[in-house]
VMD Tcl script that draws the C-alpha trace (Angstrom):
set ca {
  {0.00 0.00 0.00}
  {2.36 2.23 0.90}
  {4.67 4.37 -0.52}
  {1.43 5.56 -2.30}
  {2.68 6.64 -5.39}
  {2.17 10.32 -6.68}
  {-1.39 10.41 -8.66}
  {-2.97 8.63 -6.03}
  {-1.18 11.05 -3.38}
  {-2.32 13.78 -5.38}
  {-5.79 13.02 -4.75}
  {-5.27 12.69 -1.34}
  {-3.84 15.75 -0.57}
  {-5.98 17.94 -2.64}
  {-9.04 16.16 -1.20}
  {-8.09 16.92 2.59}
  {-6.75 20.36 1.80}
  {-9.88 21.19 0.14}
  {-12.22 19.97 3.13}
  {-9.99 22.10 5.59}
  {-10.13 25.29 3.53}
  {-13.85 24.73 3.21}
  {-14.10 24.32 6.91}
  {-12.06 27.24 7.48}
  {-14.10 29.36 5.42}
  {-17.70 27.89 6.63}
  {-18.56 25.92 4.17}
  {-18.76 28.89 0.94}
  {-16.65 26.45 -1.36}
  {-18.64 23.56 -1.34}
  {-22.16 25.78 -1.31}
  {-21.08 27.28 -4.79}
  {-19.00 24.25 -5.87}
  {-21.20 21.15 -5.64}
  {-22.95 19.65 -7.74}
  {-26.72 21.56 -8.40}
  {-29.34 19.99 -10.15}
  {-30.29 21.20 -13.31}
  {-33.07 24.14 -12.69}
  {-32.13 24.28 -9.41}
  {-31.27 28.30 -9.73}
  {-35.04 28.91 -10.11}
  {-35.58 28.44 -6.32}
  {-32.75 30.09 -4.89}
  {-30.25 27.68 -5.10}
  {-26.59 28.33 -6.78}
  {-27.64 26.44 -9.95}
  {-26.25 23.78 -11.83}
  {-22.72 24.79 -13.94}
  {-20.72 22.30 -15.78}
  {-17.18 22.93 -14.10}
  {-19.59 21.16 -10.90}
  {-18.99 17.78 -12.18}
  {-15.43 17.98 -11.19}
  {-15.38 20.29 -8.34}
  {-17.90 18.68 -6.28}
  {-15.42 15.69 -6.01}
  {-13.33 17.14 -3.62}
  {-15.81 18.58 -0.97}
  {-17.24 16.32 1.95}
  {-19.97 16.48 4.01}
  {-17.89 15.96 7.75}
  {-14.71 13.89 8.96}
  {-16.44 9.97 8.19}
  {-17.82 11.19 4.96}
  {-13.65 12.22 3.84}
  {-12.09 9.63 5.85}
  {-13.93 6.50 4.53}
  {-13.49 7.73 0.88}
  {-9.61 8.48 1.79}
  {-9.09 4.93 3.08}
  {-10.63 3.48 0.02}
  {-8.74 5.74 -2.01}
  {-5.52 4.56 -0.60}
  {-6.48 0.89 0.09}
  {-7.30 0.46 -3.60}
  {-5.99 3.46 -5.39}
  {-2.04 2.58 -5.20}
  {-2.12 -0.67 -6.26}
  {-4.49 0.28 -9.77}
  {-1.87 3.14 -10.16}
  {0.98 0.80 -9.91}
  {-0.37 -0.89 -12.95}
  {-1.42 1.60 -15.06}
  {0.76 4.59 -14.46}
  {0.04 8.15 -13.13}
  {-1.65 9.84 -16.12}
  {-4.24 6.90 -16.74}
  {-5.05 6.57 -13.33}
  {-6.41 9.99 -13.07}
  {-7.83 10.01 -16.75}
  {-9.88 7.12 -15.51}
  {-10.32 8.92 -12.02}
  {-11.77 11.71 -13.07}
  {-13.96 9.99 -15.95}
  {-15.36 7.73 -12.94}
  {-16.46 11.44 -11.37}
  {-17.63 13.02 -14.22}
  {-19.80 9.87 -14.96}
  {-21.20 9.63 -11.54}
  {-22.28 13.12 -11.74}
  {-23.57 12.95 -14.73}
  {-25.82 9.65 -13.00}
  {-26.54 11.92 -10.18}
  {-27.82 14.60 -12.21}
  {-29.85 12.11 -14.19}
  {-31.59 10.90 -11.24}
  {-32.27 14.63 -9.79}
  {-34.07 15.63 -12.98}
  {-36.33 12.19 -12.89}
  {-37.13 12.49 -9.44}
  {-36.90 16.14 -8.75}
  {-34.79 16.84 -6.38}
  {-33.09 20.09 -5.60}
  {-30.07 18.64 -3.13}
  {-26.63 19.29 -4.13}
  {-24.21 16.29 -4.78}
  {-20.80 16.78 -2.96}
  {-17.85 13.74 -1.91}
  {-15.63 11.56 -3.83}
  {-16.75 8.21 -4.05}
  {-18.09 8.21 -7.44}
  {-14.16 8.20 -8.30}
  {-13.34 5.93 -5.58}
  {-16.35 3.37 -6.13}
  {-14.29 3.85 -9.96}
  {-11.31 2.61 -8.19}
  {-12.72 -0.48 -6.34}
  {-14.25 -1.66 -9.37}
  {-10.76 -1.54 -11.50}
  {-9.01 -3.03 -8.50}
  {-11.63 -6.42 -8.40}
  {-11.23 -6.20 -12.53}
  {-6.78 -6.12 -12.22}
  {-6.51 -8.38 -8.86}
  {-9.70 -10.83 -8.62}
  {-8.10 -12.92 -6.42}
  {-6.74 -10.70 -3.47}
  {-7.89 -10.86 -0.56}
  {-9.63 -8.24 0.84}
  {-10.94 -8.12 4.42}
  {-14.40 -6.53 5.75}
  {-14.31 -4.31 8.89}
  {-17.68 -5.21 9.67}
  {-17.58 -8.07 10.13}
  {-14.34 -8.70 9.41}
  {-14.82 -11.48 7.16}
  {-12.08 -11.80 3.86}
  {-12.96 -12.48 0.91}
  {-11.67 -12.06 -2.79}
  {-11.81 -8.73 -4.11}
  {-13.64 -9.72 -7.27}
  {-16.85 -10.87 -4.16}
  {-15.99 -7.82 -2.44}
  {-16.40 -5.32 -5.84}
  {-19.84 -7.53 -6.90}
  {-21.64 -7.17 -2.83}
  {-20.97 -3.57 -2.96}
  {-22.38 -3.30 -6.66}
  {-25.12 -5.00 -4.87}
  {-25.96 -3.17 -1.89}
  {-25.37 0.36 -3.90}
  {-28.23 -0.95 -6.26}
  {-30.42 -2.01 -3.46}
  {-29.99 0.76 -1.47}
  {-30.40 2.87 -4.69}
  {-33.76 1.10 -5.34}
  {-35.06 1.06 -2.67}
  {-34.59 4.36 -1.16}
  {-32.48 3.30 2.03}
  {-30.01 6.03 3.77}
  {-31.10 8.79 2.71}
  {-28.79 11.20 1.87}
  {-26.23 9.18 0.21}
  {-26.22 9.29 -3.61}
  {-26.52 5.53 -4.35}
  {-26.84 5.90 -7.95}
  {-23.90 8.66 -8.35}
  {-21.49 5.49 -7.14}
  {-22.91 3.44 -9.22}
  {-22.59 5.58 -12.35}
  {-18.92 5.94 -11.60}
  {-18.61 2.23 -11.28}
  {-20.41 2.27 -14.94}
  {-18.16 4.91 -16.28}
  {-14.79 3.27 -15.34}
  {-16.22 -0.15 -16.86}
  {-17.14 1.53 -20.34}
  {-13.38 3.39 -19.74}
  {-11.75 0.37 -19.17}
  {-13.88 -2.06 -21.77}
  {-13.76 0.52 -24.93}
  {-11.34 3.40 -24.08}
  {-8.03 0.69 -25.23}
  {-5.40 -0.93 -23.64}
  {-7.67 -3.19 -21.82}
  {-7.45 -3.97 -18.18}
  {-3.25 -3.88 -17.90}
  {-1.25 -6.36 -16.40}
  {-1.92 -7.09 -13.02}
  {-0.74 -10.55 -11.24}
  {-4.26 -12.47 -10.62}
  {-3.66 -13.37 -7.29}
}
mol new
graphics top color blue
foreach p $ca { graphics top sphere $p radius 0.5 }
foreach p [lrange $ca 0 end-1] q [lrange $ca 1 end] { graphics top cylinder $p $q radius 0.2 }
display resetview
């Protein structure tokens, strides 16, 4: 895991520098920066503009809502890095975000809601999905419970649950269907954008 090499550090450090300056300033970045539904100016809101796809990445909602998408970031994000190299990893990074916003504003406009969309894991669900695809067979281990399993069974139950949870309506709040769209966009990346899944020891 660790030395984390420098796209995945990258990440890191402009994610948790972003959620302190936002803290430090109230909250004013992530107001204007996350991501608005389309229409959503017409009741007072900041709006929806199309630089929010990207910026509302890098805001978070409190401490769990960073540090769980950190620790997935780092857990998984080094190793798919390691394989691909530093400029695909964030090409497909940042095409798992901008395809999980585009989900999330797809689902805002069908069901008409006016809540912004702020936090990473539409980029980090990106990253689990391309870490079950490269290394099926490693072991990964729950925290709760702490059961271990192979990452290809980890990737599929939290495909899974996000759907279920998406479906069904359960924790509200979370944007169920923005991590699944990332998932989606990082599969299409990875199936038609070339190169195919790289090298990766299947173990």
């Amino acid at each position: 895991m660790f030395p984390l090499p420098p796209g995945t550090q990258l990440l890191l450090w402009m994610n948790v520098g972003t959620f302190l300056l936002d803290y430090l300033l109230g909250g004013t970045l992530s107001t204007s920066l996350a991501l608005w539904p389309i229409g959503s100016r017409a009741f007072g809101a900041p709006g929806f503009m199309p630089w929010q796809l990207v910026t509302y990445s890098f805001f978070h909602a409190g401490f769990m809502h960073i540090f769980l998408n950190m620790l997935g970031l780092v857990m998984f994000g080094g190793d798919v890095e390691r394989v691909w190299g530093r400029n695909r990893f964030l090409t497909y990074y940042f095409v798992c975000v901008i395809s999980a916003g585009l989900t999330q504003l797809l689902f805002t406009w069908f069901t008409g809601s006016l809540e912004p969309t702020i936090g990473a894991s539409g980029g980090v669900f990106g990253i689990l999905l391309a870490f079950g695809l490269l290394f099926p067979r490693r072991i990964v281990m729950l925290i709760f419970p702490p059961i271990p399993m192979p990452a290809w069974l980890f990737v599929t139950i939290f495909g899974v649950i996000e759907l279920f949870q998406g479906v069904a309506g359960t924790q509200a709040g979370v944007a169920h269907f923005a991590h699944l769209g990332g998932m989606l966009g990082g599969w299409l990346l990875m199936k038609f954008g070339g190169g195919g899944r790289g090298r990766a020891r299947r173990y």
